[in-house]
Structures are given as C-alpha cells and as structure tokens.
C-alpha positions as CSV (number, residue, x, y, z in Angstrom):
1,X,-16.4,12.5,-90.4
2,X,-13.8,10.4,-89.2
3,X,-12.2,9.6,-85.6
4,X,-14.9,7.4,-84.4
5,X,-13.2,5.9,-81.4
6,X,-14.3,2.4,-79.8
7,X,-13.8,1.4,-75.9
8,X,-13.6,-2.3,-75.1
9,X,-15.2,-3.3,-72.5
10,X,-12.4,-3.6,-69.9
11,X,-10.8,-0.7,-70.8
12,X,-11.6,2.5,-68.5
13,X,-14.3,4.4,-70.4
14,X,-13.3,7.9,-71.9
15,X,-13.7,11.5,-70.9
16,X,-15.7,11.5,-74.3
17,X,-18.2,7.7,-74.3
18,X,-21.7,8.5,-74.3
19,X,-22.5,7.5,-71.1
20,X,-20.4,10.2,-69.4
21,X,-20.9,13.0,-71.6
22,X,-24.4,12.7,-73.5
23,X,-28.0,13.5,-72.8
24,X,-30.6,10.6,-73.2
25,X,-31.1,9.1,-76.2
26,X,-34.5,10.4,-76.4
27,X,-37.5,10.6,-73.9
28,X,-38.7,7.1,-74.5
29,X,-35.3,5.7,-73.3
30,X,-35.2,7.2,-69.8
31,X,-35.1,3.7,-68.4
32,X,-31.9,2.6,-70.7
33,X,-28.4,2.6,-70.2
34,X,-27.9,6.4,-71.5
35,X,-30.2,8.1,-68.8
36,X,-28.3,11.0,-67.9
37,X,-27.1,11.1,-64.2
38,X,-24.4,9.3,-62.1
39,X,-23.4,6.1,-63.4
40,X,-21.4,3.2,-61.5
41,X,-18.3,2.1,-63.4
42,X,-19.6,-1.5,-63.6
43,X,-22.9,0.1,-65.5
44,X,-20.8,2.0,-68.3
45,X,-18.3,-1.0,-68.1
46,X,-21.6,-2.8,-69.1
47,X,-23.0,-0.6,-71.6
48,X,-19.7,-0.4,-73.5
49,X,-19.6,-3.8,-74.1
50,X,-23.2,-4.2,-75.4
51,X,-22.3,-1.5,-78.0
52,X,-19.3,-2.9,-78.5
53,X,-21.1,-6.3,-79.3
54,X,-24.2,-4.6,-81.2
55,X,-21.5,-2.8,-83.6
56,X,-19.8,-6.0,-83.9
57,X,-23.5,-7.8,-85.3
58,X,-23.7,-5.4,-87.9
59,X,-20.4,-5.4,-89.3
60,X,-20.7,-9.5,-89.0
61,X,-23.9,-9.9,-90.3
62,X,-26.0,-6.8,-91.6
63,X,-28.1,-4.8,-90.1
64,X,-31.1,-6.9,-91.5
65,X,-30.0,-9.6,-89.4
66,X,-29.3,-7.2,-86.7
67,X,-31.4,-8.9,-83.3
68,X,-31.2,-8.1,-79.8
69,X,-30.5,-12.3,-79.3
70,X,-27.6,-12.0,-81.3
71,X,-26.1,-8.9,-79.0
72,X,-26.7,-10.7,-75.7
73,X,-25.0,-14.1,-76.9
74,X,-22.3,-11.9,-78.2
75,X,-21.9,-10.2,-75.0
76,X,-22.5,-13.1,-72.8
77,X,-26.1,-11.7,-71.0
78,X,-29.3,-12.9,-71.2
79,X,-32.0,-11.3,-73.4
80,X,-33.6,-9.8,-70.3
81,X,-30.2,-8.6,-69.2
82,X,-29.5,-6.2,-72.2
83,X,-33.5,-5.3,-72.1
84,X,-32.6,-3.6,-68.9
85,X,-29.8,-1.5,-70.6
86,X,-32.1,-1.4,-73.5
87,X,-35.8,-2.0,-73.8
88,X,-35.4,-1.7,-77.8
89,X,-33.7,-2.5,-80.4
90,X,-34.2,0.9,-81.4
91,X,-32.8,2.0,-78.4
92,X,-29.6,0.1,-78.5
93,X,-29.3,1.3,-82.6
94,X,-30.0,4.8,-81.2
95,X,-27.5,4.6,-78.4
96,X,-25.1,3.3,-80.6
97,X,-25.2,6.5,-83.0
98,X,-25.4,8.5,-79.7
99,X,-21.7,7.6,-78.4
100,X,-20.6,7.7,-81.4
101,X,-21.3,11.6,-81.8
102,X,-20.8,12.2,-78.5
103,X,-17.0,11.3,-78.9
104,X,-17.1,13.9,-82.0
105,X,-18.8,16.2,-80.6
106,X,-16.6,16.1,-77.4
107,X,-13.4,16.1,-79.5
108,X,-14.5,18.9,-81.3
109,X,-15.5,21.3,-78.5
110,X,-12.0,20.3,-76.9
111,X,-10.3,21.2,-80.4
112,X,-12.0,24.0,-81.0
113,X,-11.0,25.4,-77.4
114,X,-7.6,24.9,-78.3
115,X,-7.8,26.3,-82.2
116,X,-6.1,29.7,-82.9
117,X,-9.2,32.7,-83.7
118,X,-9.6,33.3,-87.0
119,X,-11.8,32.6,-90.1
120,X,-10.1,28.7,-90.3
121,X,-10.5,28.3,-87.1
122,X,-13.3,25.3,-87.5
123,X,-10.8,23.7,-90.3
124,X,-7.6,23.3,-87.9
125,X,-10.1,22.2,-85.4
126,X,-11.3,19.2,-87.6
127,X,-8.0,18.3,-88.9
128,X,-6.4,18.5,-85.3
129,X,-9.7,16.2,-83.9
130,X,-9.8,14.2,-86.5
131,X,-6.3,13.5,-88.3
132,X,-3.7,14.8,-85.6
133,X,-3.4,11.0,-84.6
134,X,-3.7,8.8,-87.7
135,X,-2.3,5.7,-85.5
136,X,-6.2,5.9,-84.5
137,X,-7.6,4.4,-87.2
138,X,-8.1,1.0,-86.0
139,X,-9.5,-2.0,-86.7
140,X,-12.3,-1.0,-84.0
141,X,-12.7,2.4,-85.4
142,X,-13.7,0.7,-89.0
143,X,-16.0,-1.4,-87.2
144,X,-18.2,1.5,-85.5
145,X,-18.0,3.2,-88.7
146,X,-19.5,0.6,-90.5
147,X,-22.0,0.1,-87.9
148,X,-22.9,3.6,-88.0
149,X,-23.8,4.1,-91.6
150,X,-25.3,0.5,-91.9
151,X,-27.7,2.5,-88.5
152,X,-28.4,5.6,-91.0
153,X,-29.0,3.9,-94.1
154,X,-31.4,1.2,-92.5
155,X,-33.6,4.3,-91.2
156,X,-32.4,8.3,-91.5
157,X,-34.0,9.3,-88.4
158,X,-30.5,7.8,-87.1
159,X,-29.0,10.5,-89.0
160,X,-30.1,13.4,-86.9
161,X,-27.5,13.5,-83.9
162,X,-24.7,13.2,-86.9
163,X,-27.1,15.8,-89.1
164,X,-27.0,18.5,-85.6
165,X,-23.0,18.1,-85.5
166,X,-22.7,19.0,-89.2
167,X,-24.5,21.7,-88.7
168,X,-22.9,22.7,-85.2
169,X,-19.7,23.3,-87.6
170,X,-21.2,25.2,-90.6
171,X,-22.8,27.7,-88.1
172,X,-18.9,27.9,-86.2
173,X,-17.8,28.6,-89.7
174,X,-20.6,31.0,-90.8
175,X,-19.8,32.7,-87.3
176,X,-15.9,33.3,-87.7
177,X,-16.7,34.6,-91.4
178,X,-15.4,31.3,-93.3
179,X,-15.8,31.0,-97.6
180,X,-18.6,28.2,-97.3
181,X,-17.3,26.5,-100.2
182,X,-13.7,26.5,-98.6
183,X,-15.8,24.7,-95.3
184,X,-17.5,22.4,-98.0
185,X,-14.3,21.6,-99.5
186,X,-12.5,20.7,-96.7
187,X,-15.3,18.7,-94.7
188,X,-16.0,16.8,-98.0
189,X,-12.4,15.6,-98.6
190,X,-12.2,15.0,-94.9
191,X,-16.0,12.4,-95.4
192,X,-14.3,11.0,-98.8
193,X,-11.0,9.5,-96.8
194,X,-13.3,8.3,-94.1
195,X,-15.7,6.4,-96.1
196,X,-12.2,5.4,-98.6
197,X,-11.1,4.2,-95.8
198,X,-14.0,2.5,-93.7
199,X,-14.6,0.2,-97.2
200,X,-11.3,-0.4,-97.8
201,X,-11.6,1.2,-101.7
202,X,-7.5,1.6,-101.3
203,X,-4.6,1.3,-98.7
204,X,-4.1,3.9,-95.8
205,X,-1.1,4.0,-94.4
206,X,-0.2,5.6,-91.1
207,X,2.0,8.1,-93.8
208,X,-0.9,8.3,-96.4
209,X,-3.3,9.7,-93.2
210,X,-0.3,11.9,-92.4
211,X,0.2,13.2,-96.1
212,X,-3.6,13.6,-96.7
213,X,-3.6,15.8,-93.3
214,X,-0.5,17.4,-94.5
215,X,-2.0,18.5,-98.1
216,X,-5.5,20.1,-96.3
217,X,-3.1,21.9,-94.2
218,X,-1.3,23.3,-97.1
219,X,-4.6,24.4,-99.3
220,X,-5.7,26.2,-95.3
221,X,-2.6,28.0,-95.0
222,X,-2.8,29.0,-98.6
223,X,-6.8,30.0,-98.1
224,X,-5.7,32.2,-95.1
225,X,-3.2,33.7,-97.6
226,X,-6.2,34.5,-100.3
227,X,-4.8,32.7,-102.6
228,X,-7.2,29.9,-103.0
C-alpha cells in the first residue's frame, strides 16, 4: 500500500513516526529506541536518522549486505551508539517495518474518522490517505519502500505488522457490508501503482497519480450506484 512517508533527521518528527505513536517492537526490544513511553526530542531526532540510514543501506546495497557497521558509519555513531537504540539487527529491521506501518496505520484511522458512512467507506478512506497528495511520492518515500519489501522478502515474519493492517481494512469493509471483491479490486490496483511505481516499471507523473486516483474514484461512485 502506498504513502510510506520518510522523516529526515532534522526535521520535526510527525504526529504519525513510530516513536510517538507505536507500541514496542516486540518484548525482546524493550531496551531499544521503540520502548513505548516519553521520549526526548533529541532521542526520536536520533532514531529517525538511524532508520533513515538503515533504509538508505538497503536500497544501496541489499539487504544481504545489510550490517549494523554500515548504519552507524552512515549515520555518523559508533557501533555501540546504535546498539543502545538497537541491540539487533533484527531489531533495527523490525523497527524499520514498525514506523513504516505506524504512519499507515495512523493515516488510516485519521481518514477513516473523516470518511462519509457507508459501505465504501474504507475505499474513500484509502484513496484520501493514500493518493489525496500525489506530490508525496518522493524520492524518500521510494527509498522506505524498497527497504520495506527487501525487510519482508529477506524473512516474512517482517510481514506481520503490514499482514495486521491488511487485515484491519478487510474487517472495516466486511463491517460496513462492502462486495469483498470490490475491496479486493480496489486495494490490489491501489499495491500494483505502488510496487509500478517503487521499481520504476513506467513514469508517474504528479497527473498520472492524480488520474489513476481519479479513475478508482469513478469505478467507487459507480459501485455505490450498483452498477459495477
């Protein structure tokens, strides 16, 4: 799914980065970087750009030559440093994930708050979260994409907190009485532009984002109709 926002590291972090909005990574990373709980500015300041850098690794140079040295040369610690943030490589792969679907999920609850009732309720959501703003799509974006599905393919069980958002939106759409194949339809067209566009199969232009949003808006309205 696409809108995978990236923070630089001087920047002011998000409503939505992990650090602010997500639980831990999992009970063996209490002692990293995404321990929930009050965090100084200077600490998520920190963290941001070690996932930053980590995403940044990947895209470079693959996630089989993915090493915690090569993140704290990139982000100008010492090893010992980012083990404090995180004790793992494992970690730091998970945490990376984590923001990631903490900024969808976030996103999503906000446009789902904001999405008129009704059966297509969940498909304006994802179209307003994901493609209202196709000046998003960024350079940084591509690179946390990448990052992320280099994670998931390298080992699934990276896959889960993406798998639990998935499934957060079939339930919202089995729940407001949505055709599943009309969800299917639209969620699938929605992962073909993003992983189009993350590879660079063709060009995306600001107005291609815009038409593609514009033509799932149309099939919607015509759904809502019953005529598809």
């Amino acid at each position: 799914m696409p809108k995978v926002a990236v923070h630089r590291p001087d920047a002011s972090p998000p409503a939505s980065s992990g650090p602010r909005t997500g639980a831990p990574v999992s009970d063996a990373a209490n002692q990293s970087a995404y321990q929930s709980g009050s965090q100084s500015a200077s600490h998520i300041q920190q963290v941001d750009g070690i996932l930053q850098a980590a995403a940044e690794v990947v895209l470079e140079q693959g996630i089989a030559n993915f090493t915690l040295d090569k993140v704290a040369s990139r982000v100008g610690v010492s090893k010992s440093g980012l083990l404090h943030y995180f004790p793992s490589k494992d970690l730091l792969l998970s945490a990376l994930v984590q923001r990631v679907v903490n900024e969808w999920r976030h996103e999503l609850e906000l446009t789902l708050a904001q999405a008129p009732a009704g059966r297509t309720r969940v498909l304006h959501a994802m179209l307003n979260g994901c493609l209202a703003a196709p000046d998003h799509w960024t350079a940084q974006m591509r690179t946390t994409s990448v990052a992320l599905i280099a994670t998931m393919s390298n080992d699934r069980k990276h896959a889960q907190p993406v798998r639990e958002v998935y499934a957060m939106l079939r339930e919202a759409m089995r729940s407001d009485g949505l055709d599943e194949a009309m969800g299917d339809f639209v969620m699938c067209a929605m992962d073909g532009l993003w992983m189009s566009w993350v590879f660079e199969m063709r060009d995306h232009s600001m107005e291609r984002l815009a038409a593609f949003r514009a033509c799932l808006q149309r099939v919607i309205v015509a759904h809502e109709r019953g005529v598809v």
